[in-house]
C-alpha positions as a Markdown table, in Angstrom:
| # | Residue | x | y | z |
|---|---|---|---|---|
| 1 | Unk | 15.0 | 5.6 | 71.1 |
| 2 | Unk | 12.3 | 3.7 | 68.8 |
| 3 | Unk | 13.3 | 0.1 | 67.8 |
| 4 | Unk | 11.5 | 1.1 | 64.2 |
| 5 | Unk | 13.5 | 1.6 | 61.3 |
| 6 | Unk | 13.8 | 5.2 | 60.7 |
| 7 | Unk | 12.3 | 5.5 | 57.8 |
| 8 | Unk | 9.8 | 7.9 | 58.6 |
| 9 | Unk | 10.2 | 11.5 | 59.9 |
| 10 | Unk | 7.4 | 10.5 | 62.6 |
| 11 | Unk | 5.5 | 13.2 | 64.6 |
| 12 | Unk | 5.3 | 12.9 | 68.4 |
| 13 | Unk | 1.3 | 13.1 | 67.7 |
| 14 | Unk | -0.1 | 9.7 | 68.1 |
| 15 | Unk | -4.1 | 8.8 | 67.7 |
| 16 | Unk | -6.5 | 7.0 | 70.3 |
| 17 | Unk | -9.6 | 6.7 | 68.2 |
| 18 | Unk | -11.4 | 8.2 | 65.4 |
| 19 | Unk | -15.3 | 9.3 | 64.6 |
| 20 | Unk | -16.1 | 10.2 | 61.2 |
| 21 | Unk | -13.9 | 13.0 | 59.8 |
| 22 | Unk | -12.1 | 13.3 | 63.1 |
| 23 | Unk | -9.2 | 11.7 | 64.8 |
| 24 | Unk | -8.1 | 12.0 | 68.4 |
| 25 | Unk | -5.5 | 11.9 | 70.9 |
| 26 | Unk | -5.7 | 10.7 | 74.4 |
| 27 | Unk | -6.2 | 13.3 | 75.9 |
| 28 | Unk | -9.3 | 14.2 | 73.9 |
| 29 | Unk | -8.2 | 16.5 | 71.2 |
| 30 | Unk | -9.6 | 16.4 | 68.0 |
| 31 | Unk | -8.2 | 16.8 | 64.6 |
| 32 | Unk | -9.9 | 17.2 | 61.3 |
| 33 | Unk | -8.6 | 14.7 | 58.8 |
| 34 | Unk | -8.1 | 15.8 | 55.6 |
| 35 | Unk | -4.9 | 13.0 | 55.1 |
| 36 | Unk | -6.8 | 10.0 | 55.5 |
| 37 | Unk | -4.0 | 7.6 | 56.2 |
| 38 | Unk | -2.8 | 8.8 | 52.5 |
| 39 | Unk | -6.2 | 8.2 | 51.1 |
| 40 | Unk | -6.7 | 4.9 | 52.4 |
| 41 | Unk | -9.7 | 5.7 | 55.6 |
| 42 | Unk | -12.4 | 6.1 | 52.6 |
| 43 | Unk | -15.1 | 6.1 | 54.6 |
| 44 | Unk | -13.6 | 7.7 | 57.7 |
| 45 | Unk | -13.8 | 6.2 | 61.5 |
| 46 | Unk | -16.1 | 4.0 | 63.2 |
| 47 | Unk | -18.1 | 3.3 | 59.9 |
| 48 | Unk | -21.3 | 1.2 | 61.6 |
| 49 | Unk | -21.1 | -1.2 | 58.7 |
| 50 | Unk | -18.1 | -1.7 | 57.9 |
| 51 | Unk | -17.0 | -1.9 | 61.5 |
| 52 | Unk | -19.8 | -4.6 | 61.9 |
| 53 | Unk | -18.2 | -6.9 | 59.3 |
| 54 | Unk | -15.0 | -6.7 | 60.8 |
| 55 | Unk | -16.7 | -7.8 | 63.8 |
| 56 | Unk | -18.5 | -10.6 | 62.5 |
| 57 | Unk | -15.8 | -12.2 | 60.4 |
| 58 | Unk | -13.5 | -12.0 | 63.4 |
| 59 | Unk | -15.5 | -14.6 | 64.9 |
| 60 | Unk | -15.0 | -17.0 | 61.8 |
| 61 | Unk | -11.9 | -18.3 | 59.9 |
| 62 | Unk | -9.5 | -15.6 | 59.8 |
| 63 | Unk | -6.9 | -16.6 | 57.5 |
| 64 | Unk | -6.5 | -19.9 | 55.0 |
| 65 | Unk | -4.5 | -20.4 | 52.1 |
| 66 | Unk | -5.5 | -19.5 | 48.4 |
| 67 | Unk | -5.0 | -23.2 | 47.9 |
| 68 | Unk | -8.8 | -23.3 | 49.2 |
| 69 | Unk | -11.4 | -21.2 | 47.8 |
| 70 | Unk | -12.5 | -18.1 | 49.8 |
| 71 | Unk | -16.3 | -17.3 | 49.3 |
| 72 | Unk | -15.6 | -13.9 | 50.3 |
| 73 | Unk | -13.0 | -13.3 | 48.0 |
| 74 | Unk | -14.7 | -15.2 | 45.2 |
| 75 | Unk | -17.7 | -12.4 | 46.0 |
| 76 | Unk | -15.4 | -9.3 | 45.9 |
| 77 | Unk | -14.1 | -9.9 | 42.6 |
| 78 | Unk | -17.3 | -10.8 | 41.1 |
| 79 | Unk | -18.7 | -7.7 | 42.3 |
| 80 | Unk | -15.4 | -5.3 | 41.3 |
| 81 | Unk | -16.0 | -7.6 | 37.7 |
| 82 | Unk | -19.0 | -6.9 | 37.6 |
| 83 | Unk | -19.0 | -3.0 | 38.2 |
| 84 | Unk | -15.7 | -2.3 | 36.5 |
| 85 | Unk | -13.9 | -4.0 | 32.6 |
| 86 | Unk | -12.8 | -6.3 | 34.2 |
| 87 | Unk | -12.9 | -10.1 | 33.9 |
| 88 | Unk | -10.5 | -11.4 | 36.6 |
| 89 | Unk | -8.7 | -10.5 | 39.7 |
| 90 | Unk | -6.1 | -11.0 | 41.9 |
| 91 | Unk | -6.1 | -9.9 | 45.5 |
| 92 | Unk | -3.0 | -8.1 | 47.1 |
| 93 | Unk | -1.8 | -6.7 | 50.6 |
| 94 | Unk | -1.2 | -3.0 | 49.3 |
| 95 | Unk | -0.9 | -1.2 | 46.2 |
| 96 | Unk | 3.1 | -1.7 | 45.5 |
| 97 | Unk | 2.1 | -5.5 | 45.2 |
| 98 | Unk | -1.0 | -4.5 | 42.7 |
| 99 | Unk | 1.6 | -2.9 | 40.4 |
| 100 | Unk | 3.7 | -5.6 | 40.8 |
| 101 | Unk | 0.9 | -8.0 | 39.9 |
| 102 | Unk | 0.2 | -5.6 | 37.0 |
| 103 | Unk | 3.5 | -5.9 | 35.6 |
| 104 | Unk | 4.3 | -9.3 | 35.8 |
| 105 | Unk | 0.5 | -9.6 | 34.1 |
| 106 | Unk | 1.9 | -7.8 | 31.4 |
| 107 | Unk | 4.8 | -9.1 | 30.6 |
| 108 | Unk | 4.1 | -12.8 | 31.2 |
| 109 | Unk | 1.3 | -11.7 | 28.4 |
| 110 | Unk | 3.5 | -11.1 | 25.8 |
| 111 | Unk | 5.7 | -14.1 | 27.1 |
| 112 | Unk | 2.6 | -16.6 | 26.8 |
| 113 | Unk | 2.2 | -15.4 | 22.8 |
| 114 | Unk | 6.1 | -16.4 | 22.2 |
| 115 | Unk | 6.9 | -12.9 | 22.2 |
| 116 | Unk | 9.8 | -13.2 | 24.9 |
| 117 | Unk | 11.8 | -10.0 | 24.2 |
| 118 | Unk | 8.6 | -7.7 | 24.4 |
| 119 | Unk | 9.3 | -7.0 | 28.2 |
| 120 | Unk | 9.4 | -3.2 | 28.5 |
| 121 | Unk | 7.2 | -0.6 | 30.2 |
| 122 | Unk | 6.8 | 3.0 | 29.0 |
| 123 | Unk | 5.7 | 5.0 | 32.0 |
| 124 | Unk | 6.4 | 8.8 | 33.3 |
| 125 | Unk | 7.9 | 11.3 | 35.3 |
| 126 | Unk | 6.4 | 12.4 | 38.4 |
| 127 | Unk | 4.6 | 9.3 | 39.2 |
| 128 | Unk | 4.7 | 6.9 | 42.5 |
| 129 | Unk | 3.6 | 3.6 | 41.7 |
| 130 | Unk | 5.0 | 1.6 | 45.0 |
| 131 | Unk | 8.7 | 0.8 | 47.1 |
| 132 | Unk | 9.2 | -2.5 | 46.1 |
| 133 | Unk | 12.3 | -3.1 | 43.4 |
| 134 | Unk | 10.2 | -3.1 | 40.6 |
| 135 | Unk | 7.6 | -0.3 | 41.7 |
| 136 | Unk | 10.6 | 2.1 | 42.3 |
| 137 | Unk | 12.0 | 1.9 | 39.1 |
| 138 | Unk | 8.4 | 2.0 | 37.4 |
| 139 | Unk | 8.2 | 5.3 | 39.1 |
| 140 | Unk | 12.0 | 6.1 | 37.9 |
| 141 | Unk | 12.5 | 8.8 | 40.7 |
| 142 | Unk | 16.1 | 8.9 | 41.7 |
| 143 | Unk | 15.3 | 10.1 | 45.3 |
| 144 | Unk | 13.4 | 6.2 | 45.8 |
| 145 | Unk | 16.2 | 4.7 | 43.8 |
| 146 | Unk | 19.5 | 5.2 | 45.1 |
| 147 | Unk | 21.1 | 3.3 | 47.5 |
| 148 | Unk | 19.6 | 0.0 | 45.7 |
| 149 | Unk | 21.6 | -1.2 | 43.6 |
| 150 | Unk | 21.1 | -1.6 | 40.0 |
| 151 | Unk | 17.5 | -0.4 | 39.0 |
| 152 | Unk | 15.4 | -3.1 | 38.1 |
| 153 | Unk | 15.4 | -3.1 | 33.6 |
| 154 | Unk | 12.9 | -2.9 | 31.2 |
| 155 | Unk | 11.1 | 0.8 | 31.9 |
| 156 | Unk | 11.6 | 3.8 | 30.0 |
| 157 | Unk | 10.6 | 7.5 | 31.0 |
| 158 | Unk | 9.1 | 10.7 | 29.6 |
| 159 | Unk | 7.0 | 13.5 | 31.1 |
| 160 | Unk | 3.4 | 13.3 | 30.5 |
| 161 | Unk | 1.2 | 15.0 | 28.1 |
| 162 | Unk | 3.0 | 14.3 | 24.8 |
| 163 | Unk | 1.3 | 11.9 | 22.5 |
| 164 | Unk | 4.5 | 12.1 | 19.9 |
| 165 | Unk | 6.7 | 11.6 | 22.1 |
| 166 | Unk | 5.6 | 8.9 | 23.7 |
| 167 | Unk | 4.9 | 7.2 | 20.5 |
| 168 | Unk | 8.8 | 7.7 | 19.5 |
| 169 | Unk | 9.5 | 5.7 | 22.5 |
| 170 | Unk | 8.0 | 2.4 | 21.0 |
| 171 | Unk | 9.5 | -0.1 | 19.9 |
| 172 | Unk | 9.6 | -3.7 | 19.4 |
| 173 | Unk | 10.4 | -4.2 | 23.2 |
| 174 | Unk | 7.8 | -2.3 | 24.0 |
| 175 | Unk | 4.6 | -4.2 | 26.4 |
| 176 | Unk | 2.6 | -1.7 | 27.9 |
| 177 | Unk | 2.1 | 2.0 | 28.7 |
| 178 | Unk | 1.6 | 3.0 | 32.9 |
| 179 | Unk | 0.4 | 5.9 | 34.1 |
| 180 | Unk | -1.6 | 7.4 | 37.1 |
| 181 | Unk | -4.7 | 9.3 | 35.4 |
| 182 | Unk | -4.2 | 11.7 | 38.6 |
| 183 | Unk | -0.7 | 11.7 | 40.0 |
| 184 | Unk | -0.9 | 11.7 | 43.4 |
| 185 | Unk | 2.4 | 11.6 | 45.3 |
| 186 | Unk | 4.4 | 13.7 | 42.3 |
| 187 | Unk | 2.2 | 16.8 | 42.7 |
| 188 | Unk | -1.8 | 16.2 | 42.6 |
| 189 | Unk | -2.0 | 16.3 | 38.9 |
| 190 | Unk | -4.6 | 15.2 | 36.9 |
| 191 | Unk | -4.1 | 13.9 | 33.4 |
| 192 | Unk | -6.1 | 15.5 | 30.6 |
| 193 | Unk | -8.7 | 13.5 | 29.1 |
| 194 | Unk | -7.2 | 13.8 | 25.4 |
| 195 | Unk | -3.7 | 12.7 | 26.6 |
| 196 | Unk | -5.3 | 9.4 | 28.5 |
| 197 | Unk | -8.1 | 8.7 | 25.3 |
| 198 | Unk | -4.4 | 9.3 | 22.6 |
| 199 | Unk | -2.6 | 7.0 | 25.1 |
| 200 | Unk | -5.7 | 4.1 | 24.6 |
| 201 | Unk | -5.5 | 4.9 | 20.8 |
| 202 | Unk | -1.7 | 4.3 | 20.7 |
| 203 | Unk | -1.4 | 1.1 | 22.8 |
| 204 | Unk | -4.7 | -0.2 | 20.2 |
| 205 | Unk | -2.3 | 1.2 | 17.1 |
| 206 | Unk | 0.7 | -0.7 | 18.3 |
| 207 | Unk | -0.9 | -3.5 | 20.6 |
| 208 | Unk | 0.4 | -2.7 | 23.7 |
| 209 | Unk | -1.6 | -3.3 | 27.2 |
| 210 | Unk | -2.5 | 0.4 | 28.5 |
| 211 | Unk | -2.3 | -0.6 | 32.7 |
| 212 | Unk | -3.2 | 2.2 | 34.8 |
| 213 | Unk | -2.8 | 3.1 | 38.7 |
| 214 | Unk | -5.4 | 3.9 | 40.5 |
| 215 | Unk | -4.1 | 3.2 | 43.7 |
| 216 | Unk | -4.9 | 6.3 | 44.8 |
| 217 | Unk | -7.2 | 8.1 | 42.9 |
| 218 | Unk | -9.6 | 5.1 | 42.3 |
| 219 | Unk | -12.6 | 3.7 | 44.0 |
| 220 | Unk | -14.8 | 7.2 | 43.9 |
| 221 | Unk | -12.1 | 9.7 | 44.9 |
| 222 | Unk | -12.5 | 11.4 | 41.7 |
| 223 | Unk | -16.3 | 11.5 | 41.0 |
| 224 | Unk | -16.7 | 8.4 | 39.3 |
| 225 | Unk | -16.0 | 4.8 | 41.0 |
| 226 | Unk | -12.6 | 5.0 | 38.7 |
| 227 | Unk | -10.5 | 7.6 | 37.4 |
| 228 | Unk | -10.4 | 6.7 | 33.8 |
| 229 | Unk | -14.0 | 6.5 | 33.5 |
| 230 | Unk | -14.1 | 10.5 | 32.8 |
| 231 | Unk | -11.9 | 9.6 | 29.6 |
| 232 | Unk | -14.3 | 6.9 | 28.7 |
| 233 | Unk | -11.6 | 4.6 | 28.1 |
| 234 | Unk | -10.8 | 1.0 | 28.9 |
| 235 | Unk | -7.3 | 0.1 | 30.7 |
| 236 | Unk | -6.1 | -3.3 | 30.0 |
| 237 | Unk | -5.2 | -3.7 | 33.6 |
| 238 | Unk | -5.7 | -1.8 | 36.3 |
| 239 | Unk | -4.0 | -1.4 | 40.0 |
| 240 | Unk | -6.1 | -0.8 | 42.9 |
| 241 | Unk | -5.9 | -0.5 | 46.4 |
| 242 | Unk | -6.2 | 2.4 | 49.6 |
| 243 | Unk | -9.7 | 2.7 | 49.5 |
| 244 | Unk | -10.7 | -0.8 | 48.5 |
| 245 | Unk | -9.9 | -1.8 | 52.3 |
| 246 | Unk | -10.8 | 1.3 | 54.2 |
| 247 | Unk | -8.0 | 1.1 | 56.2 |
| 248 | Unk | -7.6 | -2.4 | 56.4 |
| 249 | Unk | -4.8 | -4.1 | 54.1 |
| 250 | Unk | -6.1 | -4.7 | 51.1 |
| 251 | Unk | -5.2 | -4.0 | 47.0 |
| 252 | Unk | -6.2 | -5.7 | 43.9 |
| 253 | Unk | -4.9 | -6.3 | 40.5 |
| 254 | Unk | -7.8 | -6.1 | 37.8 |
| 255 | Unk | -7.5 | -7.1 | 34.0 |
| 256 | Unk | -9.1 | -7.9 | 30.8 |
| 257 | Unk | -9.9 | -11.7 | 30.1 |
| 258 | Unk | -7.3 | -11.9 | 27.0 |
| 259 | Unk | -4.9 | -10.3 | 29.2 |
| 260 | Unk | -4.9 | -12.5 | 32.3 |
| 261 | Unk | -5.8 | -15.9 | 30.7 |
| 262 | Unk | -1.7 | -16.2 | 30.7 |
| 263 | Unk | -1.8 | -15.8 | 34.6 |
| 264 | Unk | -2.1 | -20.2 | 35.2 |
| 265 | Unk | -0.8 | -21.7 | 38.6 |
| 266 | Unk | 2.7 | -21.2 | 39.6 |
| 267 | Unk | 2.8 | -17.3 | 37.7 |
| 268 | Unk | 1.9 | -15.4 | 40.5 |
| 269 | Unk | 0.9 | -15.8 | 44.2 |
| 270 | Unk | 0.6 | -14.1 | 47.4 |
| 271 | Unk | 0.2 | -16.0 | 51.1 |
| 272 | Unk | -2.6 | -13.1 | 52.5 |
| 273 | Unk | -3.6 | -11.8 | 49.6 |
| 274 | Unk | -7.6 | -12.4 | 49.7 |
| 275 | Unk | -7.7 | -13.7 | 52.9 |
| 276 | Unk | -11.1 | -14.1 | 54.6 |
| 277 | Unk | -11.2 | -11.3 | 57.1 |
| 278 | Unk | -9.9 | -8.5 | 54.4 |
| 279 | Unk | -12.3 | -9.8 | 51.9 |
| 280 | Unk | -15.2 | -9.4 | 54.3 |
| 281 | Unk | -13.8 | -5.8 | 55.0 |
| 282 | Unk | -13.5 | -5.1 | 51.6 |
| 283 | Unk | -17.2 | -6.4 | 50.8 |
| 284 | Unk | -18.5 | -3.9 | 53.2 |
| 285 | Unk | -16.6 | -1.0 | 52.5 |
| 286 | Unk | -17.8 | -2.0 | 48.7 |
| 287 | Unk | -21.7 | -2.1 | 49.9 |
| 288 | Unk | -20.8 | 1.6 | 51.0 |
| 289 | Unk | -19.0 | 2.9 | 48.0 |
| 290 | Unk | -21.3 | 1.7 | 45.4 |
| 291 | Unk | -24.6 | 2.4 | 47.6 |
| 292 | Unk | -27.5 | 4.9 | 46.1 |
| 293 | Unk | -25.9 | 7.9 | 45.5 |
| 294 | Unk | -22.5 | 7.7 | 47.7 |
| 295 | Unk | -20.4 | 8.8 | 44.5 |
| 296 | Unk | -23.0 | 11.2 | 43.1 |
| 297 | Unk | -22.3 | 13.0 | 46.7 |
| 298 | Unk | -18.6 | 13.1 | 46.4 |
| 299 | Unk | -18.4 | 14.0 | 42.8 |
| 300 | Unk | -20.7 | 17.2 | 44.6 |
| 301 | Unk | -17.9 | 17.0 | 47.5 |
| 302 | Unk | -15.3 | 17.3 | 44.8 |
| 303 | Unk | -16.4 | 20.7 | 43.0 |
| 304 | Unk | -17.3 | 22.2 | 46.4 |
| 305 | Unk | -13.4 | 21.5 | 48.0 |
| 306 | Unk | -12.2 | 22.9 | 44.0 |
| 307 | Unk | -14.3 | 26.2 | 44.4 |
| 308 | Unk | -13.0 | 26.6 | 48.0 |
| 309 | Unk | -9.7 | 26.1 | 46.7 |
| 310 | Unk | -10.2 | 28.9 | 44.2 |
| 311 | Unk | -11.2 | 31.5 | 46.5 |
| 312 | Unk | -8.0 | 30.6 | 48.6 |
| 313 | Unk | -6.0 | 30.8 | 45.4 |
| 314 | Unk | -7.8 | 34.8 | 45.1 |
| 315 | Unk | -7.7 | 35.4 | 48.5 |
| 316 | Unk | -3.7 | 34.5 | 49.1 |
| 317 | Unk | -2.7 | 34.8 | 45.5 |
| 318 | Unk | 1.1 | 35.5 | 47.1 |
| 319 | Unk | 1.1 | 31.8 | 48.8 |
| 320 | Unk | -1.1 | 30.0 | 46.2 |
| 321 | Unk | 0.0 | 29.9 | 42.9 |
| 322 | Unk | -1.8 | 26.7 | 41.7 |
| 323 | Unk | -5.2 | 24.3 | 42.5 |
| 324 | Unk | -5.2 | 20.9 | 41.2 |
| 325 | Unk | -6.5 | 17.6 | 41.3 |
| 326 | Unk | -9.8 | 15.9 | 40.6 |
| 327 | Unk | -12.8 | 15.4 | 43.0 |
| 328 | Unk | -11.5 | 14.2 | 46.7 |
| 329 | Unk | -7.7 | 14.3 | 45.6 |
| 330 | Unk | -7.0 | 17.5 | 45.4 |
| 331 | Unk | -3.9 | 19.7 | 46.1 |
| 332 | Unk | -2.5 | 23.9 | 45.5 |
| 333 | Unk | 0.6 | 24.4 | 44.9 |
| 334 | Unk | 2.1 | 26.8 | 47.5 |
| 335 | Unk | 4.8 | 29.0 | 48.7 |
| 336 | Unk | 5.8 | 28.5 | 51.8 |
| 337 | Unk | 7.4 | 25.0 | 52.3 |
| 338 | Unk | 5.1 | 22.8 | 52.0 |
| 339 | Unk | 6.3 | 20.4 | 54.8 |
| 340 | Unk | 6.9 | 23.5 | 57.0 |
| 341 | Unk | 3.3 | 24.3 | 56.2 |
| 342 | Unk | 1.6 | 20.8 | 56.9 |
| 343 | Unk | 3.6 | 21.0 | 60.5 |
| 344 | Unk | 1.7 | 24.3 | 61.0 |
| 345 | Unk | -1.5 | 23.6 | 59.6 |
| 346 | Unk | -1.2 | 20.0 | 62.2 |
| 347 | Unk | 0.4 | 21.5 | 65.2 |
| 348 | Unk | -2.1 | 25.2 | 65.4 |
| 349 | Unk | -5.2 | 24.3 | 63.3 |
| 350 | Unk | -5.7 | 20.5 | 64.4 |
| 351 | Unk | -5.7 | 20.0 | 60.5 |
| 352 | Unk | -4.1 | 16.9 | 59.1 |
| 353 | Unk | -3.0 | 17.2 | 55.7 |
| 354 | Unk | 0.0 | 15.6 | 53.6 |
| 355 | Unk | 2.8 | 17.1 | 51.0 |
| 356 | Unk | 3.4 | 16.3 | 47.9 |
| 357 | Unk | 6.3 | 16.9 | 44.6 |
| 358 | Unk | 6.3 | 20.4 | 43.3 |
| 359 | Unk | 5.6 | 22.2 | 47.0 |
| 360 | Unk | 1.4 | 20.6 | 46.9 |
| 361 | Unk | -0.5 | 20.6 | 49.8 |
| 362 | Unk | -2.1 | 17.8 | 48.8 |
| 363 | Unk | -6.0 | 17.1 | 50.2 |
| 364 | Unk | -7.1 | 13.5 | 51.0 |
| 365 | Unk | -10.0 | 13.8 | 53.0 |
| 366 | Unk | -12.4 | 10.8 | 53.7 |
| 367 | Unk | -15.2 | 10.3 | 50.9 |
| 368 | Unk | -17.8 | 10.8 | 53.4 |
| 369 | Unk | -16.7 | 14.9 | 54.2 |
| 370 | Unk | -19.6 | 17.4 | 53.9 |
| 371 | Unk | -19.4 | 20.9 | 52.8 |
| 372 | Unk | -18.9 | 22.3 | 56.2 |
| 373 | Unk | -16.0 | 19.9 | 57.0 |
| 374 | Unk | -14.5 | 21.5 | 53.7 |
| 375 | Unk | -15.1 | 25.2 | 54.8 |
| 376 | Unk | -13.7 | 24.0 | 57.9 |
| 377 | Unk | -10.5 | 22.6 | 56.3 |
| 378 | Unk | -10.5 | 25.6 | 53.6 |
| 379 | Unk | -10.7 | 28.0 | 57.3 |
| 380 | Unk | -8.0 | 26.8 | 58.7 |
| 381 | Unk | -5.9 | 26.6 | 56.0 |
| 382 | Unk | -6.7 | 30.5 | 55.5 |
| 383 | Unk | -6.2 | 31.1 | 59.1 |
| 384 | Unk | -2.2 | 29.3 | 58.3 |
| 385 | Unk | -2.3 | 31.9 | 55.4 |
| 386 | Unk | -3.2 | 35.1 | 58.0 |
| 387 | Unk | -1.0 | 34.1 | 60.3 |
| 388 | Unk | 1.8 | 34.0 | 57.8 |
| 389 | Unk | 1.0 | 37.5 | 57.1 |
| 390 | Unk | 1.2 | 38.7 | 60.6 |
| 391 | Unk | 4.2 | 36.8 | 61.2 |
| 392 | Unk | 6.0 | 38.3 | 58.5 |
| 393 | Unk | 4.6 | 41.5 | 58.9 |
| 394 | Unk | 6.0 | 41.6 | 62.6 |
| 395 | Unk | 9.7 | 40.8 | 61.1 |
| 396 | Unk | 12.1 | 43.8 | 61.2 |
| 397 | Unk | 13.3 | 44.4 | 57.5 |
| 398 | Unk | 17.0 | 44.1 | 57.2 |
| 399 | Unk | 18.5 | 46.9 | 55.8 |
């Protein structure tokens, strides 16, 4: 019996090392990767030069506290500065701590200006924004808050995609508006532009901080090195982590200068948060991310897994009802079971994949996957599909 909590429904399958797109078991199977670690292994296994950095800043000071500058750190936020709105940052250990960060940003905001009482969050159905107390109840899904207690105050909740709605929701209480611009964990979906440019308009109407999540759909997943930027807008603050680290622990809260001015010592803190060794990480998995044409190619990527997708969706139009997404995070909406089917497509196609709300087969591959890793994926999955077929053509009909 495992000492672990048992919080997960584990699978017996267990990974020696990866190469690229691929992950393998001890004895030498491979398995395509199309889950990523959740969208976190950007650019895959065994990257040369990020792998070298890890390396090399093994050999140096691993770990001090933010009481003493960190030159690494101080170099990763200039660069995310200096490539995103941005005007300050505040590293973090994962994304459920960026949100946090976020929140507290926002609300100490308002707090700094005298407004006290102007505390609360408008956010939306369907969205995953972290487990920690005040994450779950950001994401208001009952299924991550019973069993805790009272739910943390101060968040109200509506389903996306109605501008007049949401309006009639603010009030003098009222801080900010949060939202994922591509749900990932409530179904794959993406946010239509006019929904995301009307939410900008109302938080500039009634003053409110617009703070988005792009813990996972940020840092080039989409097409573009954020989310938002196919809106054109400008969040206020922003939550980012998964890819930042390529696999190593790493997040980051981003905001406006007239948003985190408020943030002074003794507002916020975090003991690893920026250390030394995850900065250096995060530095090289930057260099790759924003190098000549890396997000050009997965923008490319992006449309080539959609118009796969499609022809599934024609092919098997009895088990897909639905494709979704944008770019690299991409899902359809199936039939079967969805967990049944990620089981399947793991244990007899060596395909790892992950659920998500609504019955998604949600898509995560690494940012580095090339059009024949995706006809790969999109084989298998249509080799699950077939075998479906025979299976349920080979069960008697009960009269």
């Amino acid at each position: 019996m495992s000492a672990l909590y048992g919080t997960y429904a584990r699978s017996d399958l267990a990974f020696e090392r990866g190469e690229g797109m691929r992950l393998f078991t001890a004895d030498g199977t491979s398995y395509l990767d199309f889950n990523s670690g959740i969208g976190v292994n950007a650019l895959g296994y065994g990257d040369p030069h990020v792998v070298g950095a890890l390396k090399a800043a093994a050999d140096k000071v691993w770990h001090t506290s933010n009481i003493f500058t960190i030159p690494e750190q101080e170099r990763l936020a200039q660069r995310l500065v200096d490539a995103t709105f941005a005007d300050a940052v505040f590293f973090t250990n994962s994304g459920a701590e960026a949100v946090e960060c976020a929140i507290k940003t926002a609300r100490h905001h308002f707090f700094a200006r005298g407004e006290v009482d102007r505390y609360e969050i408008i956010a939306f159905t369907g969205s995953f924004h972290g487990r920690t107390m005040a994450t779950i109840a950001a994401g208001g899904n009952p299924h991550y808050t019973e069993g805790f207690g009272p739910v943390v105050p101060g968040f109200k909740h509506l389903a996306p995609g109605d501008l007049a709605a949401v309006e009639k929701l603010i009030d003098a209480k009222t801080c900010a508006i949060l939202l994922e611009p591509v749900q990932g964990e409530g179904g794959v979906s993406a946010m239509p532009v006019e929904f995301l440019k009307g939410l900008r308009a109302l938080c500039d109407k009634h003053g409110l901080l617009l703070i988005l999540d792009e813990v996972q759909c940020g840092y080039g997943r989409t097409g573009k090195f954020f989310a938002h930027e196919w809106a054109g807008i400008t969040p206020d603050i922003m939550a980012v982590a998964k890819g930042i680290g390529g696999g190593f622990p790493l997040g980051a809260c981003l905001a406006g200068g007239h948003v985190a001015d408020s943030m002074v010592p003794g507002t916020h803190g975090s003991t690893y948060g920026g250390n030394p060794l995850a900065c250096s990480v995060g530095n090289a998995v930057l260099d790759r991310v924003l190098g000549p044409g890396f997000i050009a190619n997965v923008d490319l990527m992006g449309q080539r897994l959609a118009w796969h997708l499609q022809q599934l969706q024609q092919r098997f139009p009895n088990y897909v009802t639905e494709v979704r997404g944008k770019g690299l995070i991409a899902g359809i909406k199936i039939t079967p079971p969805v967990r049944d089917f990620v089981n399947r497509l793991r244990r007899d196609h060596h395909l790892l994949a992950v659920a998500a709300g609504e019955n998604v087969l949600r898509l995560l591959p690494p940012l580095i996957v090339t059009e024949a890793d995706i006809e790969e994926a999109t084989g298998k999955i249509a080799d699950a599909f077939t075998a479906l077929d025979a299976e349920a053509a080979s069960t008697p009909a009960i009269d």
